[in-house]
VOPAGU-2260 file (C-alpha; in pm, 1 decimal, decimal comma):
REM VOPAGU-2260
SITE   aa  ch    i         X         Y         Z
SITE  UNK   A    0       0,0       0,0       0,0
SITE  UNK   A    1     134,6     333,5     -78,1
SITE  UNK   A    2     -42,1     562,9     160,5
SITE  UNK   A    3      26,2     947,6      99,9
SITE  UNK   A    4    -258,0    1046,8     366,2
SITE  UNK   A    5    -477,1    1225,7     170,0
SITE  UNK   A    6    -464,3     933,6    -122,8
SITE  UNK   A    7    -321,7     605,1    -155,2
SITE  UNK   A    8    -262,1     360,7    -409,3
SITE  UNK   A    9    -261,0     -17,9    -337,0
SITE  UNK   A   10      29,9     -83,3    -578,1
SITE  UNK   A   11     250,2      71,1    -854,1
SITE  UNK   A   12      19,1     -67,9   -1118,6
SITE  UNK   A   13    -248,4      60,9   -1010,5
SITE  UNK   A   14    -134,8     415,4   -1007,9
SITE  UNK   A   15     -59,7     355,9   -1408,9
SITE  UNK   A   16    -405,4     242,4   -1448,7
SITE  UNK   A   17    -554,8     546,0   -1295,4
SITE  UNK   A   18    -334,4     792,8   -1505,8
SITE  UNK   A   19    -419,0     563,0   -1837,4
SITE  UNK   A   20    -788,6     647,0   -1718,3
SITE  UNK   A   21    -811,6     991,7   -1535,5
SITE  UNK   A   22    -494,8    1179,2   -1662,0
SITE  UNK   A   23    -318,4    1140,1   -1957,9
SITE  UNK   A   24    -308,4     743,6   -2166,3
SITE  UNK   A   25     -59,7     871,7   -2428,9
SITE  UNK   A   26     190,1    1011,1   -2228,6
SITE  UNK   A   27     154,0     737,9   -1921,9
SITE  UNK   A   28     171,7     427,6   -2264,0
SITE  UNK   A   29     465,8     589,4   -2412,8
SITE  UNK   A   30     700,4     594,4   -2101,9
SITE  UNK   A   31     620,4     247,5   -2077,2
SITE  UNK   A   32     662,0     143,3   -2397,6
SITE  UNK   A   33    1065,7     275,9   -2358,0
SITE  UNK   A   34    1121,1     119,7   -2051,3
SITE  UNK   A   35    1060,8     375,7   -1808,2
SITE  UNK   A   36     796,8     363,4   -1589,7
SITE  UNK   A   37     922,3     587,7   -1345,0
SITE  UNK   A   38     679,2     783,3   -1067,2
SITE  UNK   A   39     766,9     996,0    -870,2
SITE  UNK   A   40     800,6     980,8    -520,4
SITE  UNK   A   41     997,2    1136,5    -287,3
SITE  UNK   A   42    1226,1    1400,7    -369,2
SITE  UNK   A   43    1537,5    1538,8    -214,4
SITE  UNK   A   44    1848,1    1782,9    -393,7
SITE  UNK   A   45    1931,0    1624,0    -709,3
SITE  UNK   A   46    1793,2    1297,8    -634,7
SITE  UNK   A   47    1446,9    1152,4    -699,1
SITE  UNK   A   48    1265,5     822,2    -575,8
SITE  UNK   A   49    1089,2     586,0    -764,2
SITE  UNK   A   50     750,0     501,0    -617,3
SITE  UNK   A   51     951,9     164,3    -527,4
SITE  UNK   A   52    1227,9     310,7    -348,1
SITE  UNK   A   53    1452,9     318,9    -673,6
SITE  UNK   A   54    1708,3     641,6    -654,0
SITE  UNK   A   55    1795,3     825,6    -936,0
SITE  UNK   A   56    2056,5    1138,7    -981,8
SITE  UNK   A   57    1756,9    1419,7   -1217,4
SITE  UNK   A   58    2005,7    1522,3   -1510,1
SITE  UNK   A   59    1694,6    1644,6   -1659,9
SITE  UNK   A   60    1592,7    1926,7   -1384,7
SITE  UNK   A   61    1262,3    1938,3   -1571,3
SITE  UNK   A   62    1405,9    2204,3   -1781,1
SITE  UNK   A   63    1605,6    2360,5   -1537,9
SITE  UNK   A   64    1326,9    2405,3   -1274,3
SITE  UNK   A   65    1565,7    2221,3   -1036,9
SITE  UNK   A   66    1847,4    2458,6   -1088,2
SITE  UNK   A   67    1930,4    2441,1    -744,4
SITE  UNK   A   68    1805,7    2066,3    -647,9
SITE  UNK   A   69    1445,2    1960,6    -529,7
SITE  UNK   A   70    1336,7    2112,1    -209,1
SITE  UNK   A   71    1630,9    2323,0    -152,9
SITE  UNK   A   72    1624,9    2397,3     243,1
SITE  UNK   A   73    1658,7    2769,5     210,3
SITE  UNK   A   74    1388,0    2804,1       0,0
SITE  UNK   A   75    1134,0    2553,4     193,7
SITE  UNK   A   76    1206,9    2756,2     424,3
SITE  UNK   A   77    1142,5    3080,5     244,7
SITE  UNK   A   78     851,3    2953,7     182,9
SITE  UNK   A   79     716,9    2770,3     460,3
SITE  UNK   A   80     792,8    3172,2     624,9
SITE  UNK   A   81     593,5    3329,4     380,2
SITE  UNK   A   82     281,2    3132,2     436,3
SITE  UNK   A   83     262,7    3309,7     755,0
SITE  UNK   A   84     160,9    3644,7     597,2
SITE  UNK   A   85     155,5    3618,6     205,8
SITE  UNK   A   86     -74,2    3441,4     -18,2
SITE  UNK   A   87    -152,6    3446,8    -372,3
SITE  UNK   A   88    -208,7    3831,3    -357,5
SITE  UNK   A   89    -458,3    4018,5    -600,7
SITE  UNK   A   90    -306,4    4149,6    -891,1
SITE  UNK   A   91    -497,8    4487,5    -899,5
SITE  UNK   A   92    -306,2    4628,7    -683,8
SITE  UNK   A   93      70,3    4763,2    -617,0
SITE  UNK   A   94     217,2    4448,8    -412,5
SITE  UNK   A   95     495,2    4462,2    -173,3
SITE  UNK   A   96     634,7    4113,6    -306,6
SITE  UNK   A   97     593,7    4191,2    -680,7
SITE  UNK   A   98     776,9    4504,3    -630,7
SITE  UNK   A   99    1085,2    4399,5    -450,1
SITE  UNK   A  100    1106,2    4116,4    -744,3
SITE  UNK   A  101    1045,6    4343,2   -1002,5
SITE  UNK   A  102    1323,4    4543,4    -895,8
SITE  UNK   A  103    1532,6    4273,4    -803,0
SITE  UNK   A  104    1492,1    4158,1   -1182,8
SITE  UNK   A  105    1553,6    4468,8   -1358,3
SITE  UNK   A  106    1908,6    4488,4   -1147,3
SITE  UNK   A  107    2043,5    4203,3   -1309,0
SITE  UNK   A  108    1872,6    4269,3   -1645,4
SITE  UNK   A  109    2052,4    4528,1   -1795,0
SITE  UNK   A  110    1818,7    4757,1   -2036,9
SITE  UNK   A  111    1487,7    4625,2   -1899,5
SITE  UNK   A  112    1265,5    4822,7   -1745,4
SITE  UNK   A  113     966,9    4621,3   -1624,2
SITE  UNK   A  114     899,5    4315,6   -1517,1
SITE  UNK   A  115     546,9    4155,8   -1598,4
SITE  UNK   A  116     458,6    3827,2   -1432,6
SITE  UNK   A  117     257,0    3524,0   -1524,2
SITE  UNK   A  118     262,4    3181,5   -1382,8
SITE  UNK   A  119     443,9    3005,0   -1634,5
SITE  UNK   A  120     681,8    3028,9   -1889,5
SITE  UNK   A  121     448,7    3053,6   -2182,6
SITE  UNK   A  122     193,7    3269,6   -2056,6
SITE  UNK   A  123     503,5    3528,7   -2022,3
SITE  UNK   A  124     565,5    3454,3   -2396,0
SITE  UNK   A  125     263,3    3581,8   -2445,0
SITE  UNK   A  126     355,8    3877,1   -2279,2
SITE  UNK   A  127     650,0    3928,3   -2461,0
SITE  UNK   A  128     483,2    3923,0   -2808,3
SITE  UNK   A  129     177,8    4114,4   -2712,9
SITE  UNK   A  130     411,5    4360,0   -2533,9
SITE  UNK   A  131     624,1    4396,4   -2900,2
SITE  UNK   A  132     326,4    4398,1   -3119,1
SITE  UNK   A  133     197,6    4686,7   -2897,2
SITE  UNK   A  134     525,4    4895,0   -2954,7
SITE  UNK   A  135     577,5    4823,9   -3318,6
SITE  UNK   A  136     238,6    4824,6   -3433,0
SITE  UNK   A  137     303,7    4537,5   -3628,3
SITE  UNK   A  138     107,6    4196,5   -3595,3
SITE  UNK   A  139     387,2    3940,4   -3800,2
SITE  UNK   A  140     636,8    3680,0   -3518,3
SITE  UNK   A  141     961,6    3522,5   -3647,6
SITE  UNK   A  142    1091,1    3233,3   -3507,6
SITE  UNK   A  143    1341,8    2944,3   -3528,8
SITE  UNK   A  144    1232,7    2601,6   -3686,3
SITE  UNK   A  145    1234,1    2353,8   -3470,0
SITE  UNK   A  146    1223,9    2605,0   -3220,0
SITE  UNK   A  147     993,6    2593,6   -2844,3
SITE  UNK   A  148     843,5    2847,3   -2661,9
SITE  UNK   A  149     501,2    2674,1   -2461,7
SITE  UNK   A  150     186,5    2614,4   -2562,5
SITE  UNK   A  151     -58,8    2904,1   -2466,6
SITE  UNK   A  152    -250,9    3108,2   -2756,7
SITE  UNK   A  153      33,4    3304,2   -2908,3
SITE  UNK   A  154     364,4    3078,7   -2777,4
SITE  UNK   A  155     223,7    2765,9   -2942,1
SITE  UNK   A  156     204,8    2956,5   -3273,7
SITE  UNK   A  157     570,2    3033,5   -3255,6
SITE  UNK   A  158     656,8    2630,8   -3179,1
SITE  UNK   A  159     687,4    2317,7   -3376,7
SITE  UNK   A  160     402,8    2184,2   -3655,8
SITE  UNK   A  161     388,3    1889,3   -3360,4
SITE  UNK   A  162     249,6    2147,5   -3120,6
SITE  UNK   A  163       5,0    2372,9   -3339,1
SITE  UNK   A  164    -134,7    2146,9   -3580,1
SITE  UNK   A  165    -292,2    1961,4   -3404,2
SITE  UNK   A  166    -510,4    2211,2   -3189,7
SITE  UNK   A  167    -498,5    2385,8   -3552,8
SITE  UNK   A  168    -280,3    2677,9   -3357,9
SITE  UNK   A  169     -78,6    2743,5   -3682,1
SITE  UNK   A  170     -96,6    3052,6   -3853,6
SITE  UNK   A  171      33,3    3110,8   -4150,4
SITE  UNK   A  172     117,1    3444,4   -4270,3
SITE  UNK   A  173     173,3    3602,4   -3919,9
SITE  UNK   A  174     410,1    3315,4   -3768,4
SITE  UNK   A  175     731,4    3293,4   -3976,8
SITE  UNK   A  176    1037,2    3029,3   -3947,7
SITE  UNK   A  177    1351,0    3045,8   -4036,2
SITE  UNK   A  178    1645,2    2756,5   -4015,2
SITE  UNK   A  179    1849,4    2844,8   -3661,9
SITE  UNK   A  180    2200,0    2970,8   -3742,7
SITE  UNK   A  181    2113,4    3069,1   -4170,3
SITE  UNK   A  182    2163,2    3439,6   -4092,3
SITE  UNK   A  183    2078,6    3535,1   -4454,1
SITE  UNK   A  184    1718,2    3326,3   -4384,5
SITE  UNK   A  185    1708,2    3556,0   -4093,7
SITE  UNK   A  186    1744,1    3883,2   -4306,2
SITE  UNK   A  187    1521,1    3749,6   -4611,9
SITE  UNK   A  188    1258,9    3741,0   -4320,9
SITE  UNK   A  189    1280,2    4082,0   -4161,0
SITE  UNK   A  190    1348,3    4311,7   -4420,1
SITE  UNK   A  191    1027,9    4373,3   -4562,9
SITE  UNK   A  192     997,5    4590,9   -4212,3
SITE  UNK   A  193     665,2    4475,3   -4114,9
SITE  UNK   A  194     804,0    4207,0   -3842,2
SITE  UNK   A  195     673,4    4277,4   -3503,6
SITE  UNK   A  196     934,9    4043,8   -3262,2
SITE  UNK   A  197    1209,0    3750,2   -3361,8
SITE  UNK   A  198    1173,2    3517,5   -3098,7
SITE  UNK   A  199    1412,5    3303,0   -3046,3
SITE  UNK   A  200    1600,2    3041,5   -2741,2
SITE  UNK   A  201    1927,6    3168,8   -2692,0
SITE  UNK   A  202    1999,3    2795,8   -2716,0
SITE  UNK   A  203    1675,9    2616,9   -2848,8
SITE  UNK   A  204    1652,5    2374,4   -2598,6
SITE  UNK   A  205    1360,8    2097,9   -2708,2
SITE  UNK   A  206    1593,9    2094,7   -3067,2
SITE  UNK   A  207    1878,6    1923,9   -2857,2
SITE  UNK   A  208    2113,9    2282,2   -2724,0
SITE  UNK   A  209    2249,2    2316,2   -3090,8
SITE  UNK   A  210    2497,9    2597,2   -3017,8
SITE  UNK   A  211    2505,8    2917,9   -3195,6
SITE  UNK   A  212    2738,8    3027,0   -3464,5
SITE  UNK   A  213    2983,6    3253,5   -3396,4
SITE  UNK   A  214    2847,9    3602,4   -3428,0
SITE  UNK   A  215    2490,7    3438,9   -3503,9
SITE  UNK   A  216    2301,8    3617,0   -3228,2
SITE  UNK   A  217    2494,1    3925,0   -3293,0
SITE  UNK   A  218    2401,3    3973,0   -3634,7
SITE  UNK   A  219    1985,6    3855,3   -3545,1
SITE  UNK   A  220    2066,0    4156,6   -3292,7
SITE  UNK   A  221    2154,7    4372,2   -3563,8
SITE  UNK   A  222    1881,6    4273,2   -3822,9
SITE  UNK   A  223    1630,9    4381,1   -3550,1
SITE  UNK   A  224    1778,4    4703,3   -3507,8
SITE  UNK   A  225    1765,6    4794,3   -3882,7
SITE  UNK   A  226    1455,9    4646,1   -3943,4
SITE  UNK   A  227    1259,5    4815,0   -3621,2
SITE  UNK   A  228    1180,0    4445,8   -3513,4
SITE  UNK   A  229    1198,7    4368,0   -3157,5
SITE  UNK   A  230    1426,3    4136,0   -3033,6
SITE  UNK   A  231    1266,2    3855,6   -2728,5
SITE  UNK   A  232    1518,7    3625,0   -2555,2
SITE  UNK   A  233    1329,4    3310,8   -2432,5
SITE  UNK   A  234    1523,2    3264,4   -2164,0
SITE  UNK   A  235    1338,4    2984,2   -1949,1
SITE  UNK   A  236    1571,9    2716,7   -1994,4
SITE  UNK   A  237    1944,4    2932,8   -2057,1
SITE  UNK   A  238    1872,7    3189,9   -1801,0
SITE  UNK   A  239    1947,9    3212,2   -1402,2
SITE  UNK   A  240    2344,6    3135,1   -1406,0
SITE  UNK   A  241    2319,6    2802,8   -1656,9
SITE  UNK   A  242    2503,0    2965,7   -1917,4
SITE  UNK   A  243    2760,8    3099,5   -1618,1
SITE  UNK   A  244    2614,1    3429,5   -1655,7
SITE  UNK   A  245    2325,6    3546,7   -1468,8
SITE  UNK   A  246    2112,6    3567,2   -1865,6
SITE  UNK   A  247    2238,6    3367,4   -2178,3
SITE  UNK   A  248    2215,2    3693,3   -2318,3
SITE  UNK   A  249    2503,3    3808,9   -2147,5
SITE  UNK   A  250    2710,9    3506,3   -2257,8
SITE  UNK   A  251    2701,4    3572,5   -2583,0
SITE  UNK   A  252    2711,0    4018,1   -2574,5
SITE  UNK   A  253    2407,5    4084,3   -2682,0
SITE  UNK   A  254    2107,1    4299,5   -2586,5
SITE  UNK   A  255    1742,8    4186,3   -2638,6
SITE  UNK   A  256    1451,5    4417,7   -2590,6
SITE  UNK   A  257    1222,5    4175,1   -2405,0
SITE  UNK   A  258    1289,6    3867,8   -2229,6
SITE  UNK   A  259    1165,3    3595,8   -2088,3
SITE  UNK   A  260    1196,4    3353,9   -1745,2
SITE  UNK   A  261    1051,7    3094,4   -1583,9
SITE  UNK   A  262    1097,7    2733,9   -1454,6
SITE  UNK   A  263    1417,9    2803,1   -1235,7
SITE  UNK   A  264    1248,6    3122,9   -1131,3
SITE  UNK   A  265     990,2    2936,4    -904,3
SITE  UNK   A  266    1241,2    2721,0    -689,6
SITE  UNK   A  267    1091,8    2445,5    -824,0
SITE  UNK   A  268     817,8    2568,4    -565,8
SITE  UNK   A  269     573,9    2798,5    -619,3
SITE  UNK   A  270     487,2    2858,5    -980,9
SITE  UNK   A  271     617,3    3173,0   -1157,2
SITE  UNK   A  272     747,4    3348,0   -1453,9
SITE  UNK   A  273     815,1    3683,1   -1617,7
SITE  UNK   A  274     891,2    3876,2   -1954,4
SITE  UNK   A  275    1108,1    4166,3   -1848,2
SITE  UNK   A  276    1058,6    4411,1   -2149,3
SITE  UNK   A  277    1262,7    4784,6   -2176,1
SITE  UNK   A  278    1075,9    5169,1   -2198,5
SITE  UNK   A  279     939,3    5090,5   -2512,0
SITE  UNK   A  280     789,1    4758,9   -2497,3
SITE  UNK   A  281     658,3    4837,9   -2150,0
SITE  UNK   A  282     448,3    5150,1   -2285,5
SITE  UNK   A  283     120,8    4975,6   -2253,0
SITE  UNK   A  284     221,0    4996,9   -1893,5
SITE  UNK   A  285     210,8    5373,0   -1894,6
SITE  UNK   A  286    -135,8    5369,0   -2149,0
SITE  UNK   A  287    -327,6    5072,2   -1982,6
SITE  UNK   A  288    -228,3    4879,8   -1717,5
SITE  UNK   A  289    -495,6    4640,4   -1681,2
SITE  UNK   A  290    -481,0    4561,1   -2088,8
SITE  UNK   A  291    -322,6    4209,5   -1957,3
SITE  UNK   A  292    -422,2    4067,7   -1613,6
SITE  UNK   A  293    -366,4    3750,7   -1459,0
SITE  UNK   A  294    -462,8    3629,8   -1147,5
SITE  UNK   A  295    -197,9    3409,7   -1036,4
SITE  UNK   A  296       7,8    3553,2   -1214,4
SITE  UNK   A  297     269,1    3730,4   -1010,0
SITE  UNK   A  298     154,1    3550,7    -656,5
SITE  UNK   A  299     288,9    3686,5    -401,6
SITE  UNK   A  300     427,2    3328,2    -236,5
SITE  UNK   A  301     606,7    3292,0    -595,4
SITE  UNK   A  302     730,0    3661,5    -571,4
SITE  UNK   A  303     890,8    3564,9    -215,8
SITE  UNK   A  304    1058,2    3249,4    -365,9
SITE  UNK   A  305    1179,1    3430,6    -641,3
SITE  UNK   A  306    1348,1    3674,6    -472,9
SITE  UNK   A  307    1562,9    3450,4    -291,3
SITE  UNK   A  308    1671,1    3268,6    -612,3
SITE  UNK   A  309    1759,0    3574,8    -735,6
SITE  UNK   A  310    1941,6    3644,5    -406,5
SITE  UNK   A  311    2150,9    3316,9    -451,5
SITE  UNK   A  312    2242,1    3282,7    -762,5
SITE  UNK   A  313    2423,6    3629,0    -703,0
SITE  UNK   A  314    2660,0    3472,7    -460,7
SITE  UNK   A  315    3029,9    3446,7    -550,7
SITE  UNK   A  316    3022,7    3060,8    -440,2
SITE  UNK   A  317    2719,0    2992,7    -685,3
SITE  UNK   A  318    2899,3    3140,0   -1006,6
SITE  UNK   A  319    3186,9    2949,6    -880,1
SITE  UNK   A  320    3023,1    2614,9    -843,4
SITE  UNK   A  321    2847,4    2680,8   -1202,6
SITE  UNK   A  322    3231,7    2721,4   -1334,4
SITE  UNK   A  323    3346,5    2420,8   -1156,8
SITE  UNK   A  324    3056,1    2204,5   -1288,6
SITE  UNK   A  325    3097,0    2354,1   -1637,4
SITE  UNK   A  326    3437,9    2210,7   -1634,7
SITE  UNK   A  327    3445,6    1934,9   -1493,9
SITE  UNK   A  328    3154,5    1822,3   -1717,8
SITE  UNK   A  329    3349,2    1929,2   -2053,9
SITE  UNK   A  330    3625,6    1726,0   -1924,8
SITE  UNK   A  331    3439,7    1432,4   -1829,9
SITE  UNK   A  332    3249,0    1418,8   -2164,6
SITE  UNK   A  333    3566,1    1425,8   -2406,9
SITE  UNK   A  334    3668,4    1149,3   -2221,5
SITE  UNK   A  335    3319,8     960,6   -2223,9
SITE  UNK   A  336    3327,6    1028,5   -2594,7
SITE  UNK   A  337    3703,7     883,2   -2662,5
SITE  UNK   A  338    3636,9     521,3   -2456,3
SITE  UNK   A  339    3217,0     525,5   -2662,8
SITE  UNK   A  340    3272,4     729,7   -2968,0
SITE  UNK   A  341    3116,1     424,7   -3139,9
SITE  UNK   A  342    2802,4     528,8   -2981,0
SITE  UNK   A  343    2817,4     869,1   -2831,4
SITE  UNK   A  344    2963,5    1136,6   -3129,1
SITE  UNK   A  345    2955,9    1459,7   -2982,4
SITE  UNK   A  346    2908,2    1754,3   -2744,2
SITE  UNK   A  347    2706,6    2022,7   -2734,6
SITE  UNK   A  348    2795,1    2263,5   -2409,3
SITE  UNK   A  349    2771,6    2610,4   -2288,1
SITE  UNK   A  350    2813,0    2603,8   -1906,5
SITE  UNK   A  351    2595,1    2378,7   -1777,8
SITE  UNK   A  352    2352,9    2290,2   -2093,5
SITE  UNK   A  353    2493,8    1994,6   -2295,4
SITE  UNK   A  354    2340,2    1842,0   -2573,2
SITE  UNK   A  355    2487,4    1479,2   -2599,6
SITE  UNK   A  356    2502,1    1383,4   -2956,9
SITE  UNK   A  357    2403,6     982,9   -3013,7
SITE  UNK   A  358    2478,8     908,1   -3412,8
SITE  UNK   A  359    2347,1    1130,9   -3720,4
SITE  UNK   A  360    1958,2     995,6   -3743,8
SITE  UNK   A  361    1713,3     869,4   -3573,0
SITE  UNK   A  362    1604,2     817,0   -3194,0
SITE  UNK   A  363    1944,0     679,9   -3061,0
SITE  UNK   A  364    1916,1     910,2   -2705,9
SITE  UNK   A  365    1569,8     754,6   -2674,8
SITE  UNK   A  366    1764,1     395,2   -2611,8
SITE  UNK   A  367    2035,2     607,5   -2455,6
SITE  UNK   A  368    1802,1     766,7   -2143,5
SITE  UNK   A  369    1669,1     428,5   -2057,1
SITE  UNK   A  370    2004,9     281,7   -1999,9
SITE  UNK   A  371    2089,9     601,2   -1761,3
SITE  UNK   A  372    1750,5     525,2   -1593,9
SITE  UNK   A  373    1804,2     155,8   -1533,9
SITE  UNK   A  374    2177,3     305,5   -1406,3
SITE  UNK   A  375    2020,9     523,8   -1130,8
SITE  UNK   A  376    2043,0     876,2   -1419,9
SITE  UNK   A  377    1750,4    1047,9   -1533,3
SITE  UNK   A  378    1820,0    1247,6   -1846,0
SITE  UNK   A  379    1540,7    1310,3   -2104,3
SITE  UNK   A  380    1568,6    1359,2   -2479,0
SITE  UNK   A  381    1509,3    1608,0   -2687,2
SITE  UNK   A  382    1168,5    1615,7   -2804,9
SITE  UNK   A  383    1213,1    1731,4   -3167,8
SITE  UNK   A  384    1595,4    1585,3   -3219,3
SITE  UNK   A  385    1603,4    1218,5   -3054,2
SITE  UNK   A  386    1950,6    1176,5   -3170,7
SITE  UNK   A  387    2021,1    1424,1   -2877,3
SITE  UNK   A  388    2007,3    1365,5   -2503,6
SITE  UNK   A  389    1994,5    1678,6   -2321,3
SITE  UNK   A  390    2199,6    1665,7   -1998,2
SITE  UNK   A  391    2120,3    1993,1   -1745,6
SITE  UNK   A  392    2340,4    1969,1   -1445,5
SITE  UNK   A  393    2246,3    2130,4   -1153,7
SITE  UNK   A  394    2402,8    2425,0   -1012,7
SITE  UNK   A  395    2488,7    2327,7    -704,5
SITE  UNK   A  396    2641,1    1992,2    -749,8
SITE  UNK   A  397    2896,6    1843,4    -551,5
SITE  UNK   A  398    3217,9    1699,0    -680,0
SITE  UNK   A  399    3122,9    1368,2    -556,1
SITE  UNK   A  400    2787,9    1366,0    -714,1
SITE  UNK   A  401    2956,9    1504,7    -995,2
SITE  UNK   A  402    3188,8    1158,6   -1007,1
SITE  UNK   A  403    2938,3     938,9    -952,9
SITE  UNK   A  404    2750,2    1070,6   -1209,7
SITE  UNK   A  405    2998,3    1023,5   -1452,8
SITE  UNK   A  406    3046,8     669,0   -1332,7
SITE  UNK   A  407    2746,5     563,4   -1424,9
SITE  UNK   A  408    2716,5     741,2   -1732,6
SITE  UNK   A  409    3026,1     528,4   -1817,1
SITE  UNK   A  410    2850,7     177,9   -1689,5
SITE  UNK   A  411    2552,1     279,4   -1856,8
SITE  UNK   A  412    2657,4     231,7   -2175,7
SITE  UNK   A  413    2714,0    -132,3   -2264,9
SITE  UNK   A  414    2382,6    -146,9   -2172,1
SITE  UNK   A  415    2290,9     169,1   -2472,4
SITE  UNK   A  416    2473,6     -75,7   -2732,4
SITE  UNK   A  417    2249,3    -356,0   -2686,4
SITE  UNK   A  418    1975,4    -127,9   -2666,0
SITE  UNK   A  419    2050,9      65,4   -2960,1
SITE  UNK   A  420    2141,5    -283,8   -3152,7
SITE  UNK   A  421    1803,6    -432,6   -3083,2
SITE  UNK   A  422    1670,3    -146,9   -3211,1
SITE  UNK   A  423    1851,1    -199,6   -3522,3
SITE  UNK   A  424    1734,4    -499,9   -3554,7
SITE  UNK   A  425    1395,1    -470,2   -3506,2
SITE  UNK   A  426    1441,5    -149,0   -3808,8
């Protein structure tokens, strides 16, 4: 019996049954159709717990929610101390909590002026586009192909065919792609000058972390500038220190006129995001304030969280951590990938985002995360390039998780050769 007080579940099976019926049957089928039928359980740092006890180091960080581990202390405690005088809030009025976040935002975001908050990551999206539509008076979006950015009204439009299509979210004619890193797509697309925003990852992360040219974002950057288009980092899954800067903006010089958080924002606690925009893409601001409300968006007991990650990640022992991580991960790999190069080809890394490269085609780091799983790792795929397994370590990791990790990356793949020569097999 697995008894969690207010519900219980007499075994594991039972539990998939009930998701098959009540929650979702695609999602719940295809985990177990891979060989992972990992729930959930208990959760501690950068460790979670099977529903039958089974421990496994998160390497996935559910995009970088975890930055800092599950349940960090500090913020529980955070927290748990807000709960004694905050609550969700009500967003019609000025807010003690929003305001100390907004301005603790806008201090490490050069050239933004405002900070509008929703509770996740594409709801501020939406914010972001709205927000450049309003100052440009334009209506048309550019983004990357193969490119992610949630799945509200507008974000969804900006996203993969996967993701529109099929709640018939596309929208030709107003939501343009381009190929990431084909500069000259980039300019064919904005110079007719009626382009309201270029959206874009600063490394798109559900396309596997391909890196940026050299010079790539710079010259987008530019583009924008001649062509009066604004410029919107989605920063949910670079931003808050994993690039070693505070915004992957900063990592690579440039400066966007909105941008985006989320996911790490929260603590992995209390839900919240934000699109930080500059003078002019915050004039609605000034004209109408209530022209975009949300309820929860901005809740006070997320604002309080919030405010202490930003508080952390600004001390000199984070940033050095990051750096340590970032290294000894870039070492660790180039080794991995001289004693399995058969298997694992490459390495995609910018601090503390890798994209592991498994082969040229197909779904190789599909076969690839199940061996981690069965060798206590949990490190997910990318959704829209299976070839890549996308490998987010945490912020805070020790140097001994750090080893052991790599240890059983190493003893994990025998295991991803038989795997991925079944699979052949069966192709």
């Amino acid at each position: 019996m697995f008894d969690y007080g207010h519900f219980r579940f007499g075994s594991k099976q039972e539990l998939f049954e009930k998701a098959i019926k009540f929650w979702n049957p695609d999602k719940t089928k295809f985990w177990q159709s891979v060989g992972v039928d990992l729930v959930i359980d208990r959760r501690e740092g950068y460790c979670l717990y099977d529903m039958s006890g089974r421990r496994l180091i998160d390497l996935h960080l559910n995009g970088g929610t975890y930055n800092f581990g599950h349940r960090h202390p500090e913020l529980v405690e955070t927290l748990k101390g807000a709960l004694d005088y905050f609550d969700i809030g009500n967003h019609w009025f000025p807010s003690v909590a929003r305001s100390a976040l907004s301005e603790a935002l806008i201090k490490v975001s050069p050239g933004m002026a405002y900070a509008v908050f929703a509770p996740g990551g594409a709801e501020a999206v939406d914010i972001a586009l709205k927000s450049a539509r309003y100052a440009t008076k334009r209506r048309k979006i550019v983004s990357i192909i193969k490119g992610y950015h949630g799945h509200a009204g507008l974000s969804v439009a900006t996203g993969d065919d996967r993701f529109t299509k099929i709640f018939l979210s596309d929208q030709p004619g107003e939501f343009i792609q381009v190929p990431f890193n084909d500069i000259d797509a980039m300019e064919k697309a904005l110079k007719g000058g009626d382009i309201a925003a270029l959206i874009m990852e600063t490394i798109p992360a559900t396309y596997g972390f391909p890196m940026p040219k050299e010079g790539y974002l710079k010259a987008c950057r530019d583009l924008c500038t001649r062509y009066g288009t604004m410029y919107i980092a989605d920063e949910v899954q670079t931003g808050l220190m994993r690039t070693g800067e505070m915004w992957g903006w900063q990592a690579y010089g440039i400066q966007p006129d909105i941008m985006v958080t989320a996911k790490g924002l929260s603590g992995g606690l209390y839900p919240i995001s934000a699109a930080l925009v500059n003078e002019k893409a915050g004039g609605w601001l000034h004209e109408d304030g209530a022209a975009h409300i949300s309820t929860s968006g901005g809740a006070e007991l997320g604002c309080i969280v919030a405010h202490k990650v930003i508080e952390m990640l600004q001390r000199p022992e984070v940033r050095s951590n990051v750096q340590f991580v970032t290294d000894f991960m870039r070492e660790s790999m180039a080794e991995m990938v001289q004693r399995h190069g058969d298997i694992f080809t490459g390495v995609r890394q910018k601090g503390i985002i890798l994209g592991l490269e498994f082969g040229h085609s197909g779904e190789n780091a599909v076969a690839v995360s199940r061996a981690l799983y069965e060798n206590g790792v949990w490190a997910i795929f990318s959704s829209l390039d299976k070839r890549v397994l996308q490998w987010k370590p945490g912020a805070l990791l020790s140097v001994d998780m750090c080893q052991e990790i790599m240890d059983r990356f190493d003893a994990a793949m025998p295991r991803a050769r038989d795997l991925l020569q079944a699979r052949k097999k069966v192709n």
